[in-house]
N, C-alpha and C positions, 0 to 999 in steps of 0.2 A: 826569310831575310830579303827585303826588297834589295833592285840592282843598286840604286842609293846610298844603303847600307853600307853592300860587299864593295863598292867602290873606294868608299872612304875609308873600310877597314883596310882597306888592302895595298890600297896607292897612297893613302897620305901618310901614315904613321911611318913610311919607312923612306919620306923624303917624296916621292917622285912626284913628279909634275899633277895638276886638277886633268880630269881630263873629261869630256865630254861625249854624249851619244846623240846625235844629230841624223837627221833625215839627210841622206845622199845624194850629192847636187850632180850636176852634168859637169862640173868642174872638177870635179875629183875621181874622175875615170881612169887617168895615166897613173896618178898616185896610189891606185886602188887597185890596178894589175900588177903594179910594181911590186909593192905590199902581198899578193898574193902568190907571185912567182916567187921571192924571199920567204916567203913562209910554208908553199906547199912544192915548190917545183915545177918547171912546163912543161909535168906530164901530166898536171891535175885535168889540164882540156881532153884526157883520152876517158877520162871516168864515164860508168854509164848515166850520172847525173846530169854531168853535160849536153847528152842527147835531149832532156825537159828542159834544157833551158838556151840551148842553142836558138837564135832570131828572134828571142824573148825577149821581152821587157819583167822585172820585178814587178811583184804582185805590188798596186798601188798604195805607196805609203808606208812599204813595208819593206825598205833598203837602208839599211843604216852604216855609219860608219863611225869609229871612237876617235874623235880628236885631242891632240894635248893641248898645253898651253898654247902652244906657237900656230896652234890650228894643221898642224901634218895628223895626215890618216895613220893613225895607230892600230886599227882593228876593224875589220868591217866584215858583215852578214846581212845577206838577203834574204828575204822567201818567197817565192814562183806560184802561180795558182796553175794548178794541173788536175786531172779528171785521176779519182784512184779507182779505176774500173767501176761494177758495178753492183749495188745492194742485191739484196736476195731478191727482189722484187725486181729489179731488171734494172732501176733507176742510175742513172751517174751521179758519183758519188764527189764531191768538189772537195780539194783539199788545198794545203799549200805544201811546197818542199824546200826543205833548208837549206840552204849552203851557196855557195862555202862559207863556213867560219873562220876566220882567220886572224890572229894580231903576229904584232911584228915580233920576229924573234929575238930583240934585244930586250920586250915586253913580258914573254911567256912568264906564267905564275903571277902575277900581280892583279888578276882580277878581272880582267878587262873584256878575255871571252865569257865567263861565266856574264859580266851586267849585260852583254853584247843579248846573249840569247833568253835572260829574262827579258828585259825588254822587248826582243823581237814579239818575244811569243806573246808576252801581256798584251803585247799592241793588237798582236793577230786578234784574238780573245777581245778585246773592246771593238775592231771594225768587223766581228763577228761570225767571223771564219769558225769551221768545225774540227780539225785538225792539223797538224802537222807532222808532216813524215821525212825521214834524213836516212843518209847513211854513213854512220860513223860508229866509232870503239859504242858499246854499251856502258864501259867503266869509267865513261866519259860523263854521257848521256844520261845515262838514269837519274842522277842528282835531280835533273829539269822536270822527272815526270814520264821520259822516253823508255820506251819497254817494246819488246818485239810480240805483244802478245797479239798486238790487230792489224800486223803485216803478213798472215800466214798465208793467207789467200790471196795477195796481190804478188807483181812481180815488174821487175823494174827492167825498161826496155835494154836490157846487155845484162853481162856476168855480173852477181852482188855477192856477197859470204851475208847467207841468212842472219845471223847474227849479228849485223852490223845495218840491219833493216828493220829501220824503228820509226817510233809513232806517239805522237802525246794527242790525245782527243782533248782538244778544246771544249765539244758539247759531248757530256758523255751520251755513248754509244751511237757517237755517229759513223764510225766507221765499223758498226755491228752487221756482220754479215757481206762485208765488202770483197770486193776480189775482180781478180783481173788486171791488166799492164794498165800503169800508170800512162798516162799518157799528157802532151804540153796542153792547155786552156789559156794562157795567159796574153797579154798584147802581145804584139808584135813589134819587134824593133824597128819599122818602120816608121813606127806613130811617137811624136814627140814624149818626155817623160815630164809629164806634171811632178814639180817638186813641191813638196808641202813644208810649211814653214814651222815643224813642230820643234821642238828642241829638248834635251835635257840636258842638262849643266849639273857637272858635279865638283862641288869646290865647298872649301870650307865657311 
């Protein structure tokens, strides 16, 4: 089922607003922490996924947020380009990492994170990325493809519950034989964010 699909199954038949998945401006930063403290709490900044993405910039192109009708951020998720240690052959192995995922908690169940992270990852997969890796529930996850079978060997820089250390390979068996701490690759928050003018609009 494309996100298209689950979008229209799911938010229009039962009334709720069109809502939208859009490339993440520099305008909608306040609305997007706000959104994210309502939805995970401000103790999500102590997680060990924050240490790959702290002074970071989102991996390019790959920051989205769910808009409604009235254009408020309803849902948003990022993905990070970071180094997953290294192939058997010694090589660094280039991945991206998810998160956070998040929609608004007056939203939950209506569809929004499941279009939120096909899309992300479909996008990843067309500008031709090899994997993605997160950590979150598996009985979440797996629906997308996510399974802890190609994080055994890697290890995420602080405390994780292995089970909740997962991975969908974009090309398969790229992350075959990988291992080692995940470490940040991506810009730097220094450097401006080129916003790209992609959009999907989902409306009747």
């Amino acid at each position: 089922m494309s996100a298209v699909e689950f979008i229209e199954q799911n938010l229009h038949p039962d009334g709720s607003p069109a809502c939208s998945i859009v490339n993440e401006t520099a305008y909608d930063g306040r609305a997007r922490e706000a959104l994210l403290d309502r939805a995970m709490g401000t103790t999500r900044r102590r997680k060990s996924s924050e240490k790959l993405r702290r002074g970071r910039l989102p991996s390019e192109g790959l920051a989205f947020v769910a808009r409604d009708a009235n254009g408020s951020v309803r849902g948003t998720v990022r993905l990070w380009d970071i180094q997953a240690g290294h192939d058997a052959a010694g090589k660094p192995v280039r991945a991206l990492l998810l998160g956070p995922l998040a929609v608004d908690p007056a939203l939950k169940g209506q569809g929004i994170g499941a279009a939120l992270m096909q899309h992300a990852t479909a996008e990843a997969g067309r500008l031709g990325h090899g994997a993605v890796i997160l950590v979150g529930d598996p009985e979440y996850y797996e629906r997308f493809g996510f399974s802890g079978k190609k994080t055994t060997g890697l290890a995420m820089p602080g405390p994780v519950e292995r089970r909740r250390f997962l991975a969908l390979e974009l090309k398969p068996g790229h992350l075959d034989g990988a291992h080692g701490l995940l470490t940040p690759k991506g810009r730097r928050a220094s450097h401006a964010m080129r916003v790209l003018p992609v959009s999907l609009r989902f409306s009747r």
